[in-house]
VOPA-436241 format. One record per residue (C-alpha): residue in three letters; x, y, z. Coordinates in steps of 0.02 Angstrom, whole numbers, plus 50000, padded with zeros to 5 digits. Example, Ala and Ser with C-alpha at 12.3 -4.5 7.8 and 13.67 -1.06 7.14 Angstrom:
# residues 2
ALA506154977550390 SER506844994750357 
END
This chain:
# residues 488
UNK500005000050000 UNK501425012750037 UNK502075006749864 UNK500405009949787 UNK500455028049869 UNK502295032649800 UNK501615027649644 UNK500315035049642 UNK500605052349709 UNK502545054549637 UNK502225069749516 UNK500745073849574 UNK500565091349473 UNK501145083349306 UNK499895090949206 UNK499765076849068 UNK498595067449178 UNK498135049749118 UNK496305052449058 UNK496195071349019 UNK497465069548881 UNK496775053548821 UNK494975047748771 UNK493795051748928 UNK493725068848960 UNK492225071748844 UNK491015070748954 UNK491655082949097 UNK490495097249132 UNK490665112149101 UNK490245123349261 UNK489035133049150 UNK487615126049080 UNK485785119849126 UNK486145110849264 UNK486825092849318 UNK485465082649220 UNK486015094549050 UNK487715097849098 UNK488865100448933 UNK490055093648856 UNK491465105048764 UNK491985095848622 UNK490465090248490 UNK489955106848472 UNK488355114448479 UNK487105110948570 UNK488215109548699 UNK487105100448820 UNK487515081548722 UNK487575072348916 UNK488355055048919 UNK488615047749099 UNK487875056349260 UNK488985067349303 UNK489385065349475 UNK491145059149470 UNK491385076149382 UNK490195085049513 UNK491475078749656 UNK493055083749558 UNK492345101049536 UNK491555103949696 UNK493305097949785 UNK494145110949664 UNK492995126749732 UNK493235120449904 UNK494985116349928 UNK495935128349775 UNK496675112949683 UNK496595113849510 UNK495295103749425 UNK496795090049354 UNK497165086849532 UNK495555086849620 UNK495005073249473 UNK496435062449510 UNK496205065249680 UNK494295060449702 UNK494865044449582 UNK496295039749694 UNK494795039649842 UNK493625030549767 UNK495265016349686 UNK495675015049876 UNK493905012949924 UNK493674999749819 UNK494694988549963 UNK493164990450081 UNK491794979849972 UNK492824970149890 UNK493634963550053 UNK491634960150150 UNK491204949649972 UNK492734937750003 UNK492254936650193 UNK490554932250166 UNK491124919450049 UNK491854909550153 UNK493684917950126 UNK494834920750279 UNK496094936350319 UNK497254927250203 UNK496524928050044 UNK496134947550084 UNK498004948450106 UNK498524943249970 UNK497174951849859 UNK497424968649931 UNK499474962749871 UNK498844962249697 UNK497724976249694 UNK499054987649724 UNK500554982249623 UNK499184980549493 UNK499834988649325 UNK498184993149278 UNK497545002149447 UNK499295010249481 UNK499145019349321 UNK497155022649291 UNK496675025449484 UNK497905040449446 UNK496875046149309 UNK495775059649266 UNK494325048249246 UNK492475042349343 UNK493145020149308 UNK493495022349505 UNK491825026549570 UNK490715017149456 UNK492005002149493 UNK491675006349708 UNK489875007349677 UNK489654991949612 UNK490764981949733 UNK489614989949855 UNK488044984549764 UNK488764967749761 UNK489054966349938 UNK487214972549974 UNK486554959349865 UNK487684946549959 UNK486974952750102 UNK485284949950068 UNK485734932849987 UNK486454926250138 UNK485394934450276 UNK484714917250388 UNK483224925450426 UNK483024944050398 UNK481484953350446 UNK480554967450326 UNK481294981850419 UNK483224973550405 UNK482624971050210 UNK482044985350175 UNK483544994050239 UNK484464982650128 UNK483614981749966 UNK483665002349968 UNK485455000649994 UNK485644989149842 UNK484464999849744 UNK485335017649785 UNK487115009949744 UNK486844999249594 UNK485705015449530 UNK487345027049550 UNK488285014849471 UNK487385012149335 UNK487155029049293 UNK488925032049319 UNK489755020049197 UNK488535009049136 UNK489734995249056 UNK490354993449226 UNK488864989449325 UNK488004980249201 UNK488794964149198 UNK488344964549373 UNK486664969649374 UNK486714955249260 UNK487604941649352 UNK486384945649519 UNK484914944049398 UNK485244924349342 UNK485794923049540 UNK483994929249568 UNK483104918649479 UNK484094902749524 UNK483624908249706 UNK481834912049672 UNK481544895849573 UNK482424885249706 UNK481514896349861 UNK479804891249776 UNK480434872349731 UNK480404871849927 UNK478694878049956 UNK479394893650053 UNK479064913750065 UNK479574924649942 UNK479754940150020 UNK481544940250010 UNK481504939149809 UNK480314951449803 UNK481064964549891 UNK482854961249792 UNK481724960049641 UNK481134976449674 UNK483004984649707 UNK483594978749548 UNK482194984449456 UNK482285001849509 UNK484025004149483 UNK483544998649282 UNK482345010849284 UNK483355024949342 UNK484725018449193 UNK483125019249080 UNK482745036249118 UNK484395043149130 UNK484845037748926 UNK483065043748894 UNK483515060448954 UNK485235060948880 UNK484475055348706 UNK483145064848714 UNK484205080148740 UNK485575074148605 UNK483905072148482 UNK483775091248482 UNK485005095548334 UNK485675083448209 UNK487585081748284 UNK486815075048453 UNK485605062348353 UNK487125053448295 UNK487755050348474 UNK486275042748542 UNK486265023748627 UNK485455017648475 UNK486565027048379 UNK488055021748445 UNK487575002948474 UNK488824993348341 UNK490145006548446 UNK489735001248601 UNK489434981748580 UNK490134976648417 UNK490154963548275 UNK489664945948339 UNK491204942748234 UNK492384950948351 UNK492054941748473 UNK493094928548378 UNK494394937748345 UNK496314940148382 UNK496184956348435 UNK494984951948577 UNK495734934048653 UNK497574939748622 UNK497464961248609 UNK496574963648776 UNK496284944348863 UNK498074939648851 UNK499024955748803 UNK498024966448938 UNK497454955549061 UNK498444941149095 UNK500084942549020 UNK500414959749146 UNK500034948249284 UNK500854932149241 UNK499634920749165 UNK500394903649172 UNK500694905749362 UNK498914913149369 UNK497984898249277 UNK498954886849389 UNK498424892749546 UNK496474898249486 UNK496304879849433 UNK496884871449604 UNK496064884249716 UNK494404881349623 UNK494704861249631 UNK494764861349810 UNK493464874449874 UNK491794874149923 UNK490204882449919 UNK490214897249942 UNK491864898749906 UNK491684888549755 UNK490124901249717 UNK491054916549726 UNK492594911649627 UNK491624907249477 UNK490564920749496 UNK492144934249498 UNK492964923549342 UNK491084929549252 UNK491364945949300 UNK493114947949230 UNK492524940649058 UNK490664942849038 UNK490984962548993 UNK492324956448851 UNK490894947448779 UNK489654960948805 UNK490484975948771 UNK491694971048655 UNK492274982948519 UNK492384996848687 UNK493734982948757 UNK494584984848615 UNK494695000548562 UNK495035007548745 UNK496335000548874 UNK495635009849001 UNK494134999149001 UNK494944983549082 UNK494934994549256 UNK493124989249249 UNK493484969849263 UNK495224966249325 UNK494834967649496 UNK493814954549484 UNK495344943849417 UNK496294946349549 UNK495154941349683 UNK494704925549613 UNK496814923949620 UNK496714931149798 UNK495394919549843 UNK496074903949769 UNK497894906249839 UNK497204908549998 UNK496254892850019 UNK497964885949956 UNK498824893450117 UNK497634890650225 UNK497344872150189 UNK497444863050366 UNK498294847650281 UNK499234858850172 UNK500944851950101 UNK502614862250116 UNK502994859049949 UNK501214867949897 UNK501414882450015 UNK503024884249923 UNK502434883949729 UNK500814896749798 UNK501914908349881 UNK503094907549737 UNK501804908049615 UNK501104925449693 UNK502814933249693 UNK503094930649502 UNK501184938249480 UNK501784953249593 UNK503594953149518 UNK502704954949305 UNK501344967949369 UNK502804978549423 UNK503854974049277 UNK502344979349160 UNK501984994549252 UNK503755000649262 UNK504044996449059 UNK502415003748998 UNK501235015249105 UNK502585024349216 UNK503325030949091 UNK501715036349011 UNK501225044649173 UNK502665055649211 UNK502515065649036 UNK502715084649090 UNK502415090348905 UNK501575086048728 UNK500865094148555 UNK499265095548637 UNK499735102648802 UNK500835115848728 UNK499535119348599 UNK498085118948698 UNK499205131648819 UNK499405144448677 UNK497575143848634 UNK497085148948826 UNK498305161648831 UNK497955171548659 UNK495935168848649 UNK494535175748741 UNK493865163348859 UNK492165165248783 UNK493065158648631 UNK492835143648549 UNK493915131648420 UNK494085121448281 UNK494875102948296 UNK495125094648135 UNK495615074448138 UNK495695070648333 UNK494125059048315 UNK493295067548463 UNK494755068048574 UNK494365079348715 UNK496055085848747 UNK496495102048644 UNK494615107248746 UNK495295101548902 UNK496995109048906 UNK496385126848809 UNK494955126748935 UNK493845130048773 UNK492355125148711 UNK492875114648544 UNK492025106548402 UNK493335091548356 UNK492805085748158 UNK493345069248159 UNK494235060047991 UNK492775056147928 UNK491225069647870 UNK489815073648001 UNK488005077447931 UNK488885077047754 UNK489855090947814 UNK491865089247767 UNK493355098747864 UNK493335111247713 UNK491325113947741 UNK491685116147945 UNK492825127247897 UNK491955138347776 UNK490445137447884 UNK490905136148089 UNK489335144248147 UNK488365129048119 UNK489565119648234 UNK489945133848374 UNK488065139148370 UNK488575158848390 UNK490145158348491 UNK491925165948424 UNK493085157648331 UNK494615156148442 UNK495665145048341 UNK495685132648222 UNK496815115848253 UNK497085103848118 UNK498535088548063 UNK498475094947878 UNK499235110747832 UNK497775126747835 UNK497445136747708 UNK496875151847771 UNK495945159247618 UNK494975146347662 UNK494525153247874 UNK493005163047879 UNK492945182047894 UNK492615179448090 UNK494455169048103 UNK495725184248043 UNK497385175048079 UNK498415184348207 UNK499725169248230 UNK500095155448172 UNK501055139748231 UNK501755120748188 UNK501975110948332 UNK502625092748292 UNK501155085748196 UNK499785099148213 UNK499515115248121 UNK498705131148228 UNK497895145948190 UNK497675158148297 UNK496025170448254 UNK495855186548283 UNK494515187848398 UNK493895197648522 UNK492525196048666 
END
């Protein structure tokens, strides 16, 4: 845990933090706006109001900010770092009430933070933290409930709200998270009901859990209502809509086939950083010898570190970040299967020996993987886009917008210029090229200045609009900036 700490708070104030620079900071607030159910989003243009998640990782980041003076890159990373460490809390009372002794805690809370993928995205600027705590705490009131002897209606109603409230935020938080959960307690409740009524006994327990998970759905369901409903309202948003994005979000049945899946993310993400050969090994034999509900929980964690592969698969693949969502779940099935290893009572030296040694080589390749690939990554004090999106905050208005041409939607350039954007991907929008965007900006700012325009190819700046009269301009390694004359 000290380790985790060093790691996680050495260069605290780099500014290139790990999810503001890379894909997820398109849905942060602005402070502006219509409120926290329309809270917008700077970089699809207008309307600006295009909500994604529920914004309350980015409501905590922001109200930490105002209250204790950090910047907003810090006060991110810092309500992330919270909510990673939280995570210890449920995830530790699921392997207790499964039968799992201080041991396997031990050890789990060993992996967890020499874990590549938590030292380096628990850091980031991003909400994978909280919707990950939320549903280990959903989780743990459903296990609750589950394995209550004999609970009365006030101790279940208590309960079920609990599970409700938490799996509700969750949801609403990071969907793809808490889905395969939401999922995974479903078949659990329906195994439970059918064997509850096989045995000719009340039901009140299934219908109060019943009732949890089906409000928590139904605050999902009227959360992406309201988002698409408010994307509907101009043609740009209509394109970004659940049903729009649906082959984005889940993928070809075909990819599920694929290399890039089973090697690209299974083995080149998720097992080869921790070791998979030892891993398998001990998995297998902890599984062989345990016992319900040991047994129970271990396969039911090994579900939850796959299922979303298979569900949300072209988002596995396309994002590394997304793993954050699942791995956990990994590791304490290892946790919990090299602790009933250890804490066999007839356990052989020889085995204690190959577990123990087993574990270090896991630890030994997280670190390894994490000191090769993401430290590196997270100790980068400059880039183009932080040195570009620096020279657009300091010569443009702040009521200012810009132009991003060919960063697919990247949020970054708006991050770092603190500017509204409109970021034309490679391909056109609405029929609309670069050139058109260019010619035309209004359409995509909706009435607010042309700052500057950003782009990979060369601009010609015949081409700018009367309202962009270039006042600099500027090559930066790959990217080409204009600077408009503009005024507020």
């Amino acid at each position: 845990m000290s380790f985790n700490g060093l790691a996680v708070t050495t260069h605290w104030s780099c500014p290139q933090a790990p999810g503001c620079t890379d894909q997820r900071g398109d849905t942060f607030p602005e402070t502006g706006g219509d409120g926290l159910l329309n809270y917008q989003t700077p970089v699809v243009g207008a309307p600006w109001s295009i909500p994604f998640e529920f914004p309350l990782f980015q409501w905590l980041s922001h109200q930490l900010a105002n209250f204790t003076g950090l910047n907003l890159s810090s006060s991110g990373r810092l309500v992330s770092v919270l909510f990673g460490a939280g995570c210890f809390w449920p995830a530790s009372r699921l392997m207790r009430r499964a039968g799992l002794g201080g041991t396997s805690i031990v050890v789990m809370i060993l992996l967890y933070c020499t874990s590549s993928i938590y030292l380096y995205w628990n850091r980031a600027f991003l909400m994978e933290s909280t919707a990950l705590f939320f549903t280990l705490v959903s989780l743990d009131c459903y296990g609750q409930i589950r394995l209550e002897p004999t609970p009365g209606t006030l101790k279940l109603s208590l309960r079920s709200s609990g599970l409700a409230l938490t799996l509700a935020i969750a949801l609403v938080v990071k969907a793809t998270t808490a889905l395969p959960a939401l999922a995974l307690m479903g078949v659990d409740w329906i195994w439970q009901t059918h064997q509850t009524a096989k045995r000719h006994r009340p039901l009140q327990r299934q219908l109060f859990v019943a009732s949890a998970l089906a409000v928590a759905f139904a605050l999902l369901y009227s959360w992406t209502h309201h988002a698409d409903a408010l994307k509907q309202l101009k043609p740009i948003g209509a394109q970004l809509t659940s049903s729009a994005l649906k082959a984005w979000n889940f993928g070809q049945p075909s990819q599920r086939l694929q290399a890039e899946l089973w090697d690209g993310v299974v083995l080149q993400r998720m097992l080869f950083p921790i070791a998979a050969l030892p891993i398998t090994g001990v998995v297998a034999a902890g599984v062989w010898i345990s016992k319900p509900p040991s047994r129970t929980f271990l396969l039911g964690s090994l579900a939850l570190a796959f299922a979303p592969l298979l569900l949300f698969t072209n988002l596995h693949i396309a994002h590394t970040y997304y793993q954050a969502s699942n791995q956990i779940f990994l590791l304490m099935v290892v946790a919990g299967a090299a602790g009933l290893l250890l804490d066999q009572p007839q356990r052989q030296p020889w085995t204690q020996g190959l577990v123990l040694a087993s574990l270090t080589i896991i630890i030994i390749a997280n670190l390894h993987h994490f000191a090769r690939e993401d430290w590196p990554r997270s100790q980068r004090f400059s880039s183009d886009k932080l040195a570009i999106g620096q020279l657009i905050d300091k010569n443009t208005p702040t009521n200012s917008a810009i132009l991003v041409i060919g960063d697919d939607w990247s949020s970054a350039f708006a991050y770092h210029s603190q500017r509204r954007a409109f970021t034309q991907p490679n391909w056109p929008v609405l029929g609309r090229s670069a050139a058109d965007v260019l010619r035309d900006p209004q359409t995509a700012l909706d009435g607010s200045p042309l700052g500057a325009v950003v782009s990979k190819q060369p601009i010609d700046t015949t081409q700018l609009p009367p309202a962009c009269q270039p006042r600099q301009q500027r090559k930066i390694k790959r990217w080409h900036v204009v600077i408009c004359d503009a005024t507020d």
